[in-house]
C-alpha positions in Angstrom: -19.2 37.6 13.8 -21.0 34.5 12.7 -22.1 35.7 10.0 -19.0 37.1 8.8 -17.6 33.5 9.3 -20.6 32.3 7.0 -19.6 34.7 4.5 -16.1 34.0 4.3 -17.2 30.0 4.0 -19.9 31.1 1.4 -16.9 32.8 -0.5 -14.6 30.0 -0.7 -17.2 27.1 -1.7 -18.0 29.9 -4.6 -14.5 30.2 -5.5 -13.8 26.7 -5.6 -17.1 25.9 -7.1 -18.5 28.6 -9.5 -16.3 27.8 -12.8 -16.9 24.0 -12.2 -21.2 24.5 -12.0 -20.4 27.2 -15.0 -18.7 24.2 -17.1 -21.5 22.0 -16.0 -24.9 24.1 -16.4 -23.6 25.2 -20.0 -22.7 21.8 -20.8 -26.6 21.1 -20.5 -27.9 24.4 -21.4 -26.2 26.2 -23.2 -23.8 28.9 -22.7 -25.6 32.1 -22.1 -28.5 30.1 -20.1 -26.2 28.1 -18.0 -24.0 31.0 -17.0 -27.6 32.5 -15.9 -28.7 28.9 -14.1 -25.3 29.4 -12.2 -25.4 32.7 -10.7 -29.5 31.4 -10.1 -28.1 28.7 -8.2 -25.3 30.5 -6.2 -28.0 32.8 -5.3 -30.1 30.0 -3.9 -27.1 28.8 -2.1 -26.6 32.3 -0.5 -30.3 32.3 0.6 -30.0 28.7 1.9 -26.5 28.7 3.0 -27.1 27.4 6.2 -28.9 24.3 4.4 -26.3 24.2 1.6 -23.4 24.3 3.5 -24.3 21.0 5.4 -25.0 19.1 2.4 -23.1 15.8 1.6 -22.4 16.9 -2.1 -23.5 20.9 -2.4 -22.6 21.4 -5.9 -24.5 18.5 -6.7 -27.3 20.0 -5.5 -26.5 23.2 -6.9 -26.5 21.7 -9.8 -30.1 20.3 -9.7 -31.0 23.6 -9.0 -29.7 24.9 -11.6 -31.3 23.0 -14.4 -34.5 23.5 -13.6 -34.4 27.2 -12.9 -32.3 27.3 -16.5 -35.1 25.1 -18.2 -38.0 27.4 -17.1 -36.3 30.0 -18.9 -35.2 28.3 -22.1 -36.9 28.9 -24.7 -35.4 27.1 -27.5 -32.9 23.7 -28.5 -29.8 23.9 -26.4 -27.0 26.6 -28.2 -23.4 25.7 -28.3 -20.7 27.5 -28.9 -21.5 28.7 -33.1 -18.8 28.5 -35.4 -18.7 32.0 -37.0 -18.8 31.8 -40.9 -15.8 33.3 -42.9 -12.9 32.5 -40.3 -10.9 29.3 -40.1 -12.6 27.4 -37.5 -10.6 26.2 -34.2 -13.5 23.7 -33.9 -15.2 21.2 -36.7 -18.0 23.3 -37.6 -20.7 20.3 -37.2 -19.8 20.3 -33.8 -22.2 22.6 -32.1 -24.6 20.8 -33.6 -23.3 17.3 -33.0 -23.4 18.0 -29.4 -26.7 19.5 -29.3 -27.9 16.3 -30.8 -27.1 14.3 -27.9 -29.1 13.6 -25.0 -28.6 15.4 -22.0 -26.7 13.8 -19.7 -24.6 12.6 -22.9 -23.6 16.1 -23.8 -22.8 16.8 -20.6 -20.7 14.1 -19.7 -18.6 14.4 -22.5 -18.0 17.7 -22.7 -17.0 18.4 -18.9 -14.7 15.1 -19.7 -13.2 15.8 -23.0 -14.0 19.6 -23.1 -13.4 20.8 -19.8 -11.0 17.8 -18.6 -12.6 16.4 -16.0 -12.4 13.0 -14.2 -14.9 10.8 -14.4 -14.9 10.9 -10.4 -15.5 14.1 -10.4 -18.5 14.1 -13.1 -20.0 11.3 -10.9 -20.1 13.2 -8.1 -21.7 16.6 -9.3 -24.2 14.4 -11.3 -24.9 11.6 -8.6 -24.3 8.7 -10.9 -21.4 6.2 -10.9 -18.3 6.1 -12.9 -19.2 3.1 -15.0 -22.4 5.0 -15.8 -19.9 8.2 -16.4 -18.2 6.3 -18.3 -21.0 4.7 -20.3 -22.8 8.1 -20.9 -18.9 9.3 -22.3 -18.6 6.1 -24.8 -22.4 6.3 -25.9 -22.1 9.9 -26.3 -18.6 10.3 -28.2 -19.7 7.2 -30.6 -23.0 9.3 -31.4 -20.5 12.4 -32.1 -18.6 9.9 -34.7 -21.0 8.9 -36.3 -22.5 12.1 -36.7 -19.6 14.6 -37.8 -18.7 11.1 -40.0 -15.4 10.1 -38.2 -13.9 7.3 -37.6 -12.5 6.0 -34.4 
């Protein structure tokens, strides 16, 4: 019985969770790595549920764990969504690159805020940090983006 209660619990937090530490691990690794580093991390979570489970901020950590399983495994510069050559883009072509030019926590807060639309709460919370430094990481990282791809604000 008690563990199918920690099942169902482990169920839900992955539910409510998993797209959010998807958006978040690709963010800084790249797609195909950070969709690995999340299902690394939710099996972590599963092995150390009891642990997990009475964690403060558990996709925080999660997170954490993540990253460093996903950067034992990459290999190369961080890959972002390529633009593929002969179609009309939906996306500034320079873009991929742009963002892989940024640091880390810069591409990541700016794409969960102004990619994947979330608040600067919630991006201070999964990465530890305040909102002004959010917020900071978002301005320094968006200017960078400008001045790169050659646009002004």
């Amino acid at each position: 019985m008690r563990e199918d209660l920690g099942r169902s619990a482990f169920e839900s937090f992955v539910c409510a969770t998993e797209p959010r530490l998807r958006d978040a691990l690709s963010a800084a690794l790249g797609t195909d790595t950070g969709r690995e580093a999340t299902a690394e991390a939710l099996a972590y979570a599963w092995e150390h549920w009891d642990r997990v489970s009475a964690m403060e901020n558990p996709a925080g950590y999660l997170y954490l764990v993540g990253l460093r399983r996903g950067r034992r495994t990459l290999t190369r510069r961080v890959v972002l969504m390529p633009v593929a050559s002969g179609h009309t883009p939906w996306i500034e072509p320079g873009l991929p690159a742009a963002l892989a030019s940024l640091s880390e926590q810069q591409r990541v807060v700016v794409m969960l805020v102004h990619c994947f639309e979330w608040t600067l709460g919630e991006v201070a919370e999964l990465l530890d940090l305040s909102k002004s430094t959010v917020q900071s990481h978002a301005e320094r990282g968006l200017d960078r983006l400008r001045s790169r791809l050659g646009v002004n604000a």
